[in-house]
C-alpha positions, 0 to 999 in steps of 0.5 A, spaced: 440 536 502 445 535 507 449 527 509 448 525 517 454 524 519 452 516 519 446 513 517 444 505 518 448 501 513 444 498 508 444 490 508 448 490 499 454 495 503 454 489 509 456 484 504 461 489 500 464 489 507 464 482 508 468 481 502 472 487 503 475 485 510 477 477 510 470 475 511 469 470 518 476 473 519 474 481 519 473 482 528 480 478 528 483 482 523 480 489 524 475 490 528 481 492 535 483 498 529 476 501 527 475 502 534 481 505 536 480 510 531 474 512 534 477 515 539 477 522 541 484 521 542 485 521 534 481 527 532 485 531 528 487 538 532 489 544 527 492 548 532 498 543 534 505 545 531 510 539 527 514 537 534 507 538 537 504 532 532 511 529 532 509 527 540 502 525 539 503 521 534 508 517 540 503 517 545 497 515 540 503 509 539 502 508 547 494 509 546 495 503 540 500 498 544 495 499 550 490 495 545 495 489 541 494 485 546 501 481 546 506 486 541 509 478 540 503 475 537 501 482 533 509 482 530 508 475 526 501 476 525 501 479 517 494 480 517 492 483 523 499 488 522 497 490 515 490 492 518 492 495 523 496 500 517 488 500 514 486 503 520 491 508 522 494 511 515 487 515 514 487 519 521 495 520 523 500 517 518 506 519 522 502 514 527 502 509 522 510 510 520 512 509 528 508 503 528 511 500 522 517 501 524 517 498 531 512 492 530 515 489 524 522 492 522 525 492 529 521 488 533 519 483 528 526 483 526 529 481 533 524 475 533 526 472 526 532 471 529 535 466 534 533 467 541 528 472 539 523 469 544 528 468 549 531 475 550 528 480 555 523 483 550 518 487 556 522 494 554 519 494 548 514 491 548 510 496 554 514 501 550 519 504 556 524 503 549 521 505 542 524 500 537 527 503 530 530 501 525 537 503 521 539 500 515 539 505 509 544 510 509 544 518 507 550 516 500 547 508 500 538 508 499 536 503 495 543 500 494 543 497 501 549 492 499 554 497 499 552 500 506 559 502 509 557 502 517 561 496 520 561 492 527 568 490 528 569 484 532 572 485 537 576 478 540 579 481 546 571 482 550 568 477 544 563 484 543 563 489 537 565 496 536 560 499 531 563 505 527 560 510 522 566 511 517 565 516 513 558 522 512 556 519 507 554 512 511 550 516 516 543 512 517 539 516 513 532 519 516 530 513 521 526 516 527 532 517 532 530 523 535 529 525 543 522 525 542 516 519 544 522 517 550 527 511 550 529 509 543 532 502 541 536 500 534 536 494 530 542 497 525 544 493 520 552 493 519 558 490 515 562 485 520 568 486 520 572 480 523 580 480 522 578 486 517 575 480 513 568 482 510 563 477 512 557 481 510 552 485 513 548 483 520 543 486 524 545 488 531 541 491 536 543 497 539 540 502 545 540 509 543 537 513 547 535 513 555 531 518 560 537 522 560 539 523 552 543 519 547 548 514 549 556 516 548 558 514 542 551 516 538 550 522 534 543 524 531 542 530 527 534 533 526 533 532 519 529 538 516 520 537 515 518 533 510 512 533 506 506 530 508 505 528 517 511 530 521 516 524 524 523 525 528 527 524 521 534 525 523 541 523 521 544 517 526 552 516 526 557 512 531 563 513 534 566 505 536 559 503 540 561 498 544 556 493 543 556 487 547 556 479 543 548 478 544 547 485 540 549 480 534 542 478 531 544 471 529 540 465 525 541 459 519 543 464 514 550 467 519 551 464 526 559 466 529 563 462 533 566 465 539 573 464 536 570 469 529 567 463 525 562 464 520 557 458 518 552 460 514 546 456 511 547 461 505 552 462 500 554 469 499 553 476 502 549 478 498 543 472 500 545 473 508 544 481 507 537 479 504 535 475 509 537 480 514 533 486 512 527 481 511 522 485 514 523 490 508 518 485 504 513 485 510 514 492 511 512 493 503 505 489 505 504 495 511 506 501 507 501 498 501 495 497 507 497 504 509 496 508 503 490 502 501 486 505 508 488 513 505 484 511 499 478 508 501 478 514 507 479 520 501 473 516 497 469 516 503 469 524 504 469 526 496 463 521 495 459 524 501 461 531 499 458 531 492 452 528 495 451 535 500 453 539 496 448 543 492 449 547 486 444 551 481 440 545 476 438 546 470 431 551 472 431 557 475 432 555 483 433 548 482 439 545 486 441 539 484 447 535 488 455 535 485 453 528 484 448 528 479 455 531 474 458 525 469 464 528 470 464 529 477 461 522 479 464 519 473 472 520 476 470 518 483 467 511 480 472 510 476 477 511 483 472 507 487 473 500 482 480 501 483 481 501 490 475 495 490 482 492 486 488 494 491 484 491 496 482 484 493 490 484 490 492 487 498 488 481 501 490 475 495 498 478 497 497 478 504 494 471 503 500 468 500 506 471 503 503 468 510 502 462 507 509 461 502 512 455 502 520 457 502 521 454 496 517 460 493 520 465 497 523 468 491 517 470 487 513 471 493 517 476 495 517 479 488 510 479 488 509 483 494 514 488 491 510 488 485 503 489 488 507 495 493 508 498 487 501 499 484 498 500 489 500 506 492 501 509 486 494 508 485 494 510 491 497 516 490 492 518 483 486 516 487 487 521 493 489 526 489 483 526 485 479 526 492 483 532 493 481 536 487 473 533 487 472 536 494 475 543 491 477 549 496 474 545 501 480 540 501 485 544 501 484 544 509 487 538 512 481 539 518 477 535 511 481 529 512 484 530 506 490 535 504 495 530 507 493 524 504 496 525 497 503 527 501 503 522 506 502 516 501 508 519 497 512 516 503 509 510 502 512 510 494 518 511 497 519 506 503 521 500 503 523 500 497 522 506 491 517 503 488 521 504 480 527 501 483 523 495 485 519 493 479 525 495 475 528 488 479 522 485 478 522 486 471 529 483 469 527 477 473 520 476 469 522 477 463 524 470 462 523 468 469 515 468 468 510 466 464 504 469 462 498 463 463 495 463 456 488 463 454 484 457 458 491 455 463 491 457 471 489 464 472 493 465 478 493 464 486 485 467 487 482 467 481 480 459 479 477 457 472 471 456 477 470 463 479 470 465 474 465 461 471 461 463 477 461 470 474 460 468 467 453 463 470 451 470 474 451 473 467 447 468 463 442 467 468 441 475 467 441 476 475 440 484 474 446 485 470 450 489 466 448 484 459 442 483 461 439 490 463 442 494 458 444 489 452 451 489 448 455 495 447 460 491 443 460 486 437 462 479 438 469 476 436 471 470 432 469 467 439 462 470 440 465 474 446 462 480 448 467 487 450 462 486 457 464 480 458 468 480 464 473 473 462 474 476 455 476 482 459 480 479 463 483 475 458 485 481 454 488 484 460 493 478 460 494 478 452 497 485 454 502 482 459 504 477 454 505 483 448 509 486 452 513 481 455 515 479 448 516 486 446 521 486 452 525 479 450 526 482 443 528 489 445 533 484 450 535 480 445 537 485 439 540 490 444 548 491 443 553 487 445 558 487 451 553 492 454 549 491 459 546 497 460 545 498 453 541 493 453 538 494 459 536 501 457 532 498 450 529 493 454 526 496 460 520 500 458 518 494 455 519 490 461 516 495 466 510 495 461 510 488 462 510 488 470 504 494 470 499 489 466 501 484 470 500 488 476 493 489 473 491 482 471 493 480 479 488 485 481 483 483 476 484 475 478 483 478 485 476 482 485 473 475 480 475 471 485 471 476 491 465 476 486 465 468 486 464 469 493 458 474 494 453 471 497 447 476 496 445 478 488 444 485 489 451 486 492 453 481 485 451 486 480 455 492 483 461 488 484 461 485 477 460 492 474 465 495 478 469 490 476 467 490 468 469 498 469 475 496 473 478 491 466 475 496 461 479 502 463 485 497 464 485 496 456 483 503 454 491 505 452 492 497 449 486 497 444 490 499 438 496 493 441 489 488 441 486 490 435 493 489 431 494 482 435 487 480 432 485 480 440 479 485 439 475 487 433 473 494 430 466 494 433 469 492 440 474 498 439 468 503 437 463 499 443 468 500 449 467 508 450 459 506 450 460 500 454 464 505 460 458 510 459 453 505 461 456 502 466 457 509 470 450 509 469 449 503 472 453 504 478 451 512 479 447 510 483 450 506 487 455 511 490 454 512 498 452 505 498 460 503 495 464 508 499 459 505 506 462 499 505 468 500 507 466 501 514 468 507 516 467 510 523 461 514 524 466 518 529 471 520 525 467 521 519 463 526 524 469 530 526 470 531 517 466 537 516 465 535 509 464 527 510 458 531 514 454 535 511 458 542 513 464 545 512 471 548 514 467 556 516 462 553 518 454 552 515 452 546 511 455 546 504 449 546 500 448 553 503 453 556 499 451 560 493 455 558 487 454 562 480 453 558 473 460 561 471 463 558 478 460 550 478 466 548 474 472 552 478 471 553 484 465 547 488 
C-alpha cells in the first residue's frame, strides 16, 4: 500500500481548507505563497554546504520579491506577511528569516515613520540592498532598554556619528554578512544631544556596497547555529557618519534642527517601544512560520504511517503503522492542536490588523501571548513528527529533521517566549479578568457560536454524543464531559484558579522585596497565561466550527475540538474536582472519552492533514510524503521483524 504523491482532494477536506485559510480571503492571503513554493527553485539539495545554503536562501528571497507585487503593499499588509512565513517556513527557514527581516523589521520599520513613503525606497524594494535590522546586542537581548550603541548629534553638519562603545554593545547576530549583496540597517541607538540621553531612535544606516563593507562598519561571522544556516554576525561602528534624514522620526520623537526634542510620548521607555514596534508584527511572522512547520511535519508523518506496512497480527498480514492507537493516537492529538494555533494565529492576526490604539496595550500582549504558545506547540508537534517517522526522519532529504531546530528560532526571536509571558503575566494578574461563567467568551468566539455547536450536537448531525452516547456523568447542571461548552468553560475555570492562586502568592509574598515576591508568585501566574493561551485557541476553533458549511466537515472539527479541550484538562482534573467544577464520574469518564473520540477521528487522518493544502510538488520531492524512502524503494517493502515494530519503524 503505497501514498501517491497527490490524490484529488476530498470535498470535507476543501471545507477544513476554507476554514483553515481565511475563507473568501484565502487566493489573496496565500495562494502567490503556495504557488511559490511549488517551484523546482525550492526543492531540498542535500549536496549544498551552510554558506552554499545561506546564498540560496538570498537568491530564493529575489525569486520571492519577484512574486510580491508592490513590497510597500506586502509590508503593511499583516495578512499576506503572515502568510507569506506559513508558506516558506517548511521549505527553507533561513529564507523565512531573511524575508521576516526585510519586509516587516526593516522595510516595515522605515514605513511606520514619517516620510517613509516619500523616501527613495527602490533600492529595496528591487533588492540591490537587502534591508536587516540591528537592535539587540551581544550583553543587552531582551533588555533592549539598556543598549549602549549611540548616535551622537552632531550640530556642526546637523548629521550623527554612530559609535559602538564597548564589546559588549556589538548588535548581536543580525544577518550583516557579505553574502546575498548590499546590505542596509535600521539600527536602533541611543541619541546622545549634548551628552543628554533622549532615548532610543532607529536610523537608517548603509552597511555594505558592491565593493565590501562601509568604513567605519565591522562585522564578525558568528559560528553556525542549529537548525537552517543564516549570515549571523557581530556588527560594530566606529563614528559612522550619518546624514540627518538617517534619523527615522514620528509623533512619538521628531528633532529639531537646533536638537529639540518633541515627543508625543512621556518617557524613553514608551518611545523606544514604539521605535522597535515592528518587534510585535515580528511576533505574529515568527508564530505563522513555525505554525506552517507544523502542519508540513503533520503531513509527512501522517502520509508516512499510512505507507508504511509492518507485520499484522496473522502470519503474512501486513497492516499500516497507522492502524496502532499508540502511533495514530499522538499524531491526532497533534493535529487538534495545530487545527487550534491556526484558528488562534488567524483570530490574532485579526485583531492586531484591526486594533484601535486605545488597545494597543493588550493587542500587543496577546500577540506575545499567542507567540509563545504557539511555537512551543510548535516545538513539541515537530518533534513528534520526527519521532513517529523513525530513522527515516532523521535525514533532512524527509522535510523533517530541520523543522524542530528551526522552530527554536522562532522560540527565541523577537522576544524569548519565557521573557514575554513573565511580561504578560505581571500585567494579568490584575490587569485582566477571566469572563465568568455565561459572560463574553473573547474576540471570535460568541455565545452564538457556541450555541451553533451545541444545536449541532442536540440534533444528532453525526456526532460524538450521538454516535457513541455519554462517557462521562452529568453535574449538578446536567452537563456532560463531551460537551464541547462545559469543556470549554472548565478550560476558563483553570485560568481563573490559577489567576487567584497568583494574587494570593502576590499579596502574601515579603515585604520590601519585589523580587521575592515576584519569585512566589510567578509559577502561578505563568500557569495562569498558558490557560488563558488555551481558552483563546479554544474560542477560536469554536468559533471556526459556527462557520462549517458542510455536516461531515462539523463532525471532524467538533471532535478535534472536543480531543483538543479534553487533553487541555487532563492535568487540571484534581483543581476542577476540588473546586466542585467536575465530579467523580467525570474524572473517571474522561480517559474513556479521549479513546472514543480517537476512534472517531482515526479514520479520518489523511483527509485532516489534506486540508492543509500542501503542494502535491513538494510533497513529491519527500520521499516518505511519497510512498518511498531516503535509499530508495517503497516503505512498505521493508521487512520489519515483530521484535523491531516498536523501535526502529
Amino acid at each position: 500500500m503505497s501514498v501517491p504523491a497527490h490524490t484529488k482532494t476530498h470535498p470535507v477536506a476543501d471545507e477544513l481548507a476554507r476554514l483553515l485559510f481565511e475563507g473568501a480571503d484565502r487566493e489573496r492571503v496565500h495562494g502567490t505563497w503556495r504557488r511559490l513554493v511549488r517551484g523546482r527553485e525550492f526543492a531540498y539539495r542535500a549536496e549544498l554546504s551552510p554558506q552554499e545554503r545561506t546564498a540560496l536562501s538570498y537568491e530564493r528571497l529575489r525569486l520571492l520579491n519577484e512574486r510580491v507585487g508592490d513590497p510597500v503593499e506586502l509590508a503593511a499588509d499583516p495578512y499576506r506577511l503572515a502568510g507569506l512565513h506559513e508558506w516558506t517556513g517548511p521549505v527553507d527557514g533561513g529564507l523565512t528569516t531573511l524575508a521576516s527581516i526585510h519586509y516587516n523589521l526593516f522595510l516595515g520599520s522605515v514605513l511606520d515613520h514619517d516620510g517613509g513613503r516619500d523616501r527613495d525606497l527602490s533600492p529595496f524594494t528591487s533588492l540591490r540592498s537587502t534591508g536587516t535590522f540591528l537592535c539587540t546586542e551581544l550583553e543587552h537581548g531582551n533588555d533592549v532598554a539598556s543598549m549602549e550603541t549611540v548616535a551622537v548629534f552632531d550640530r556642526a553638519t546637523g548629521g550623527f556619528r554612530l559609535t559602538t562603545p564597548t564589546e559588549g554593545a556589538q548588535k548581536f547576530m543580525p544577518n550583516t554578512s557579505l553574502t546575498g549583496g548590499p546590505k542596509t540597517a535600521v539600527v536602533a541607538a541611543r541619541l546622545l544631544v549634548d551628552g543628554e540621553d533622549r532615548g532610543t531612535f532607529l536610523f537608517l544606516t548603509p552597511l555594505s556596497d558592491e565593493s565590501g563593507h562601509l568604513p567605519g562598519v565591522r562585522v564578525r561571522p558568528l559560528p553556525q547555529r542549529t537548525g537552517t544556516p543564516v549570515d549571523h554576525c557581530l556588527t560594530s561602528f566606529d563614528g559612522v557618519w550619518l546624514p540627518r534624514e538617517a534619523l527615522l522620526e514620528a509623533e512619538h520623537g521628531r528633532l529639531s534642527t537646533d536638537g529639540t526634542l518633541t515627543s508625543s510620548l512621556g518617557n524613553r521607555r514608551k518611545r523606544l517601544l514604539r521605535s522597535i514596534n515592528r518587534v510585535t508584527m515580528g511576533k505574529l511572522c515568527m508564530s505563522a512560520g513555525t505554525l506552517g512547520m507544523s502542519r508540513a511535519a503533520l503531513t509527512i508523518a501522517v502520509r508516512y504511517a499510512h505507507s508504511r506496512l509492518l507485520a499484522g497480527p496473522k502470519a503474512g498480514e501486513r497492516i499500516p503503522l497507522a492502524s496502532h492507537r499508540s502511533h495514530h493516537g499522538r499524531l491526532l492529538h497533534a493535529l487538534a492542536t495545530a487545527y487550534a494555533m491556526t484558528f488562534l494565529h488567524r483570530s490574532t492576526v485579526r485583531r492586531f490588523a484591526a486594533h484601535a490604539e486605545e488597545e494597543r496595550a493588550e493587542v500587543e500582549r496577546e500577540v506575545a501571548v499567542a507567540k509563545g504558545w504557539i511555537t512551543w506547540q510548535a516545538r513539541a508537534i515537530t518533534t513528534e513528527c520526527r519521532e513517529r517517522c523513525g530513522a527515516q526522519g532523521l535525514f533532512p532529504a524527509n522535510g523533517l529533521a530541520d523543522l524542530p531546530l528551526n522552530v527554536e528560532g522562532g522560540i527565541t526571536a523577537e522576544g524569548d517566549n519565557l521573557v514575554i509571558w513573565v511580561k504578560a503575566a505581571s500585567e494579568m494578574i490584575f490587569g485582566h479578568e477571566v469572563p465568568r461563567r455565561g459572560g463574553a467568551r473573547g474576540a471570535d468566539a460568541s455565545d452564538a457560536a457556541i450555541e451553533g455547536v451545541n444545536s449541532a450536537q442536540a440534533t444528532g448531525s453525526s456526532d460524538f454524543t450521538s454516535s457513541t452516547g455519554s462517557t462521562g456523568s452529568a453535574d449538578s447542571t446536567g452537563r456532560e464531559i463531551t460537551e464541547l461548552s462545559f469543556l470549554r468553560d472548565l478550560l476558563a475555570d483553570v485560568e481563573r484558579i490559577w489567576q487567584d492562586r497568583a494574587r494570593a502568592a502576590l499579596r502574601a509574598g515579603p515585604s520590601g522585596d519585589p523580587v521575592g515576591r515576584w519569585n512566589v508568585t510567578s509559577d502561578a501566574a505563568l500557569e495562569m497565561v498558558s490557560a488563558h493561551a488555551r481558552l483563546r485557541a479554544a474560542d477560536a476553533f469554536l468559533a471556526a466550527i459556527a462557520q462549517t458549511a458542510d455536516p461531515r466537515a462539523g463532525q471532524l472539527m467538533r471532535n478535534l475540538c472536543r480531543l483538543f479541550l479534553l487533553r487541555q484538562l487532563g492535568p487540571h482534573t484534581g483543581d476542577l474536582l476540588a473546586e466542585g467544577r467536575l465530579t467523580a464520574d467525570h474524572v473517571r469518564g474522561l480517559p474513556k472519552a479521549v479513546d472514543i473520540v480517537l476512534g472517531d477521528l482515526a479514520p479520518h487522518l489523511m483527509t485532516l492533514v489534506d486540508a492543509f493544502d500542501l503542494p502535491a510538488e513538494v510533497l513529491s520531492s519527500i520521499p516518505i510524503a511519497s510512498g518511498g524512502s531516503v535509499g530508495g524503494g517503497s516503505v512498505g517493502g521493508a521487512d520489519v521483524s515483530d521484535d523491531l515494530v516498536g523501535a526502529t519503524r
